[in-house]
C-alpha positions in Angstrom: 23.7 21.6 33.2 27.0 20.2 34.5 26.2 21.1 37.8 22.6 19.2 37.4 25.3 16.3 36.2 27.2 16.3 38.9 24.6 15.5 41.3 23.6 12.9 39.3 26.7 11.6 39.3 26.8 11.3 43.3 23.5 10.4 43.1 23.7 7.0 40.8 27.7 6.8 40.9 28.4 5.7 37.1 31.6 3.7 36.7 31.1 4.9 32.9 29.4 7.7 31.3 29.6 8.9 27.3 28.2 11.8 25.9 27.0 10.7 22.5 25.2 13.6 20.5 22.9 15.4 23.0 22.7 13.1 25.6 24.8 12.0 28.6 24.4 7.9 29.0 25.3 6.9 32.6 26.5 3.2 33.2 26.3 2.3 37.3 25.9 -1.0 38.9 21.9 -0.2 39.7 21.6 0.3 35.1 22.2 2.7 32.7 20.6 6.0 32.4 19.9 8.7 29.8 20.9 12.7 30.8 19.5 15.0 28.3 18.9 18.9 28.2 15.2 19.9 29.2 14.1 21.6 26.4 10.4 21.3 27.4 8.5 19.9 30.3 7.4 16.4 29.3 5.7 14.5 32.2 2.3 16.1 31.3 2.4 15.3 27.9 3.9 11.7 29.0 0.8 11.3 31.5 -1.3 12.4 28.9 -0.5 9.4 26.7 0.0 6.7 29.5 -4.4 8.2 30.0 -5.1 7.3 26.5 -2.9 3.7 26.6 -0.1 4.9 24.9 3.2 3.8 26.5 5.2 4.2 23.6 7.9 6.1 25.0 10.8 6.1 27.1 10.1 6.3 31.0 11.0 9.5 32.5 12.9 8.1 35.9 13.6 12.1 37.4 12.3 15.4 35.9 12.9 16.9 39.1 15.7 19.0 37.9 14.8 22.8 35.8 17.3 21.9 33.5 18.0 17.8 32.6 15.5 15.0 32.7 17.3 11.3 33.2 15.5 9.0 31.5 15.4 5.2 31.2 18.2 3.7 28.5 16.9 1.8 25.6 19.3 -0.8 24.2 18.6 -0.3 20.6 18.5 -3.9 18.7 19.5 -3.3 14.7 17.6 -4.6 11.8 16.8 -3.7 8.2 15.3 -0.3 7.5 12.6 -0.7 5.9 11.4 -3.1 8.7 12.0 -0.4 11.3 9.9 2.1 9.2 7.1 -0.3 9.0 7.1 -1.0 12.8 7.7 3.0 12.7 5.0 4.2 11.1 2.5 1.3 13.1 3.5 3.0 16.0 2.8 6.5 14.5 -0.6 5.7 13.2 -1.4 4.1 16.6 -0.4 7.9 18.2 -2.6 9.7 16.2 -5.4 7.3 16.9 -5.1 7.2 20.3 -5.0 11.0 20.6 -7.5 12.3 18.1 -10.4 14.9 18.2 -12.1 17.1 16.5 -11.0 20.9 16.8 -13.7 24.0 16.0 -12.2 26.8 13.5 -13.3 29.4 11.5 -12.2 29.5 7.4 -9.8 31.7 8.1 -7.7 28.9 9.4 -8.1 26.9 6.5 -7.6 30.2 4.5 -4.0 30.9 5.9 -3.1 27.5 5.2 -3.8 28.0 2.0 -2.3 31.3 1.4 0.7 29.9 2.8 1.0 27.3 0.6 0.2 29.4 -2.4 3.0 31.9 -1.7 5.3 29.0 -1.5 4.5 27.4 -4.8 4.5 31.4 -6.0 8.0 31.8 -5.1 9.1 28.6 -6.5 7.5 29.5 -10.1 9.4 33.2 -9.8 12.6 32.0 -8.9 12.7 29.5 -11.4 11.3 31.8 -14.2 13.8 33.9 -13.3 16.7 31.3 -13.5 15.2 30.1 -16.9 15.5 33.6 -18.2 19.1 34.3 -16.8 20.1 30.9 -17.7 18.7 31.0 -21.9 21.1 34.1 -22.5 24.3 32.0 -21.8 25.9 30.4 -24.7 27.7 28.1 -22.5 25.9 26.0 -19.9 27.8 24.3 -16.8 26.2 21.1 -16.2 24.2 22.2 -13.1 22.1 24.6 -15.4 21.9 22.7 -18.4 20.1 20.2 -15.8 18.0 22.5 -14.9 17.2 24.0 -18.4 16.6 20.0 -19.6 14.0 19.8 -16.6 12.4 23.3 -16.4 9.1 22.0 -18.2 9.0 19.3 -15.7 9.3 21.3 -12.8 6.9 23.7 -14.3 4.0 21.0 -14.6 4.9 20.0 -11.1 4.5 23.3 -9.6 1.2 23.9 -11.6 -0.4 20.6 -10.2 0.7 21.6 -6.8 -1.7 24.6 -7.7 -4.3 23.1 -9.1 -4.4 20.3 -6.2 -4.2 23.3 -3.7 -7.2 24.7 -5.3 -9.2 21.5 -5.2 -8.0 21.0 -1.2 -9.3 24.5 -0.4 -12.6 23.6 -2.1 -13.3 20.9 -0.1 -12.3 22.5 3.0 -13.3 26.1 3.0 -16.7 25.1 4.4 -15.8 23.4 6.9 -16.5 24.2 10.0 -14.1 21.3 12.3 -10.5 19.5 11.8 -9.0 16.6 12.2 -6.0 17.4 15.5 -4.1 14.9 17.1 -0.8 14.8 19.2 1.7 15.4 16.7 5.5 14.1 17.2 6.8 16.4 14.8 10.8 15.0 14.7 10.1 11.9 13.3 12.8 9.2 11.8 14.3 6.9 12.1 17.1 7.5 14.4 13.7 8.9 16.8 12.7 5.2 17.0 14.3 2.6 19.1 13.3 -0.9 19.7 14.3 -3.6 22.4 11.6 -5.5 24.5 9.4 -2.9 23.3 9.0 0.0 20.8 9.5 3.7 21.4 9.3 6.9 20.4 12.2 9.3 21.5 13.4 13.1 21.2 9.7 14.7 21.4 10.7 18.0 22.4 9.0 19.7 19.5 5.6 18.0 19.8 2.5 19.5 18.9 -1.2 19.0 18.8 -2.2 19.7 15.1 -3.3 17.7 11.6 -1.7 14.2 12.2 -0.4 14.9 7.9 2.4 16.9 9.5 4.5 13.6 10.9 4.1 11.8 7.3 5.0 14.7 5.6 8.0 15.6 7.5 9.3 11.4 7.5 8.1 11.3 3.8 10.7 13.9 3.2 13.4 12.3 5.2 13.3 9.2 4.3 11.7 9.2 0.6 14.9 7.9 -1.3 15.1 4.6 0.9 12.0 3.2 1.4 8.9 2.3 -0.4 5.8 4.9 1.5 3.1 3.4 -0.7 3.1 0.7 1.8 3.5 2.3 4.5 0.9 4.7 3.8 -1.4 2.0 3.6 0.1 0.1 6.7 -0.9 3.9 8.6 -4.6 3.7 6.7 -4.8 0.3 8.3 -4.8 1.4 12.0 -5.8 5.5 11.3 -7.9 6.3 7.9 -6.7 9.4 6.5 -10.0 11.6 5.6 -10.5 12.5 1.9 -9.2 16.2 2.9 -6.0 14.7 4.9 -5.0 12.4 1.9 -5.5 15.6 -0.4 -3.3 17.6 1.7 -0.8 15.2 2.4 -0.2 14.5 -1.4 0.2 17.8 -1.8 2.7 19.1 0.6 4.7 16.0 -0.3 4.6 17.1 -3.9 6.0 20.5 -3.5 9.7 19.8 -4.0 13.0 21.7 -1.7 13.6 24.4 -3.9 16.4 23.9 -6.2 19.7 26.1 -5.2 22.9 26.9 -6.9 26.2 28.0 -5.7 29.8 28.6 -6.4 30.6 24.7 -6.5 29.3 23.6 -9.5 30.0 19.6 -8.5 27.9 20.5 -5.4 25.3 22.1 -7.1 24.7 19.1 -10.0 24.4 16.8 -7.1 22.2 18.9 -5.6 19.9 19.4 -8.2 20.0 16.0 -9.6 18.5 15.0 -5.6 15.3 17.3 -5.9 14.9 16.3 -9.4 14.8 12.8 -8.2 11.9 13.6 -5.4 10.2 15.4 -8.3 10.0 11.9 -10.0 9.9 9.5 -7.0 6.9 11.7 -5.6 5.0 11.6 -9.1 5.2 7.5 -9.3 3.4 7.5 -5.4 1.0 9.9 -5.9 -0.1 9.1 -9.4 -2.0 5.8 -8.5 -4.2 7.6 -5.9 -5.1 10.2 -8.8 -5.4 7.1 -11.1 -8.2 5.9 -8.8 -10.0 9.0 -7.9 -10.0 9.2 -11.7 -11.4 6.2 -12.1 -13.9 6.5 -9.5 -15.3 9.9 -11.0 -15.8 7.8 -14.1 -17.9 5.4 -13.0 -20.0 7.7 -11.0 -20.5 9.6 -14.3 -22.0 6.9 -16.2 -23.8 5.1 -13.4 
């Protein structure tokens, strides 16, 4: 690496250069540059996209090098957040459009998905059986597992929704025969999208081709405290439909809280807890209108 910078260097002659997380920014009089560790070989996923009219991404100016790329530098402009995960999640939607097919499996791919899911949501009931036992013999609660004590029903329900929605998602999908794939970013947030004279995607090093769900679940996580996702779920429906299966799957995985930890700090562990018990209630007020619907739908379909 710092031999691969060094030619750089002589190469463009910087009169300033900052390392600012993992990247190397190069300021010469012929522009600015970006040096950052090759983690993965990019220019055939990048030509890939410029095929399918997506240029949403910043221009690879020398990959010529095993171990850096230099790309073009993006002079990020700053505006309000929930702006930026609007424009965001546009951009997103626009990916997975761009980039879709449909993929052949067998049920057994639909049937480790759901195993996986289920063991999950098993370990999450045990451990917190487990706590709710050790915890009702003290006499004495600290505040971290009185929390918990006050909440365990709640948690409880949740976790037995997640199974019961897992159940209805394998349902519907255990027949089936052909999924949904798309070019997946798979490191999305924020701080992954810049915006100047253009908009673009940065940092995909970990992309993937799987179900497009994965990049909404993973920013839904990230980012749930901040912004409002009904919207942008329906800004993404907008440009990409999710498929009955997708939105049943998404929902889910969303729902399925971090699982709740304690330690030796107790102020820590409050805090902690008092976060995921938070997603527990900011996930059930998204979700429940899409429920509410299907509800009402299977209503009317039973009295028509």
């Amino acid at each position: 690496m710092n031999n691969s910078i060094d030619i750089i260097k002589k190469i463009y002659k910087p009169y300033r250069y900052t390392k600012k997380g993992n990247v190397t920014i190069l300021e010469s009089t012929s522009g600015t540059l970006v040096i950052k560790d090759r983690k993965k070989n990019l220019n055939e996923l990048f030509n890939y996209l410029n095929s399918r009219n997506f240029n949403n991404y910043p221009k690879l100016i020398d990959d010529s090098r095993a171990d850096i790329d230099v790309y073009e530098f993006i002079d990020d402009i700053k505006y309000p957040k929930e702006q930026k995960a609007h424009d965001l999640i546009n951009i997103i939607a626009k990916l997975h459009y761009k980039t879709f097919y449909y993929k052949d499996v067998t049920e057994d791919n639909f049937k480790e998905i759901y195993e996986n899911i289920l063991s999950n949501i098993n370990y999450l009931n045990e451990i917190y059986d487990n706590y709710y036992d050790d915890f009702f013999k003290e006499i004495y609660l600290s505040p971290s597992k009185y929390l918990f004590m006050r909440n365990y029903s709640k948690i409880k329900a949740n976790l037995s929704f997640c199974k019961d929605e897992l159940d209805n998602w394998y349902n519907l999908v255990k027949n089936t025969n052909k999924t949904r794939v798309s070019i997946v970013h798979n490191n999305l947030s924020l701080d992954h999208f810049l915006k100047s004279n253009g908009e673009y995607l940065i940092s995909w090093d970990n992309y993937i081709i799987d179900t497009p769900i994965i990049d909404l679940v993973n920013f839904y996580k990230k980012e749930y405290f901040n912004i409002n996702f009904e919207n942008l779920i329906n800004s993404y429906n907008s440009i990409f439909k999710l498929t009955d299966e997708e939105l049943k799957l998404f929902l889910l995985l969303i729902c399925i809280p971090p699982e709740i930890k304690f330690s030796d700090n107790e102020f820590n562990s409050t805090i902690d807890e008092r976060l995921i018990l938070d997603y527990i209630y900011k996930t059930e007020n998204l979700i429940r209108p899409y429920y509410s619907k299907n509800k009402e739908k299977e209503n009317s379909n039973f009295n028509k």
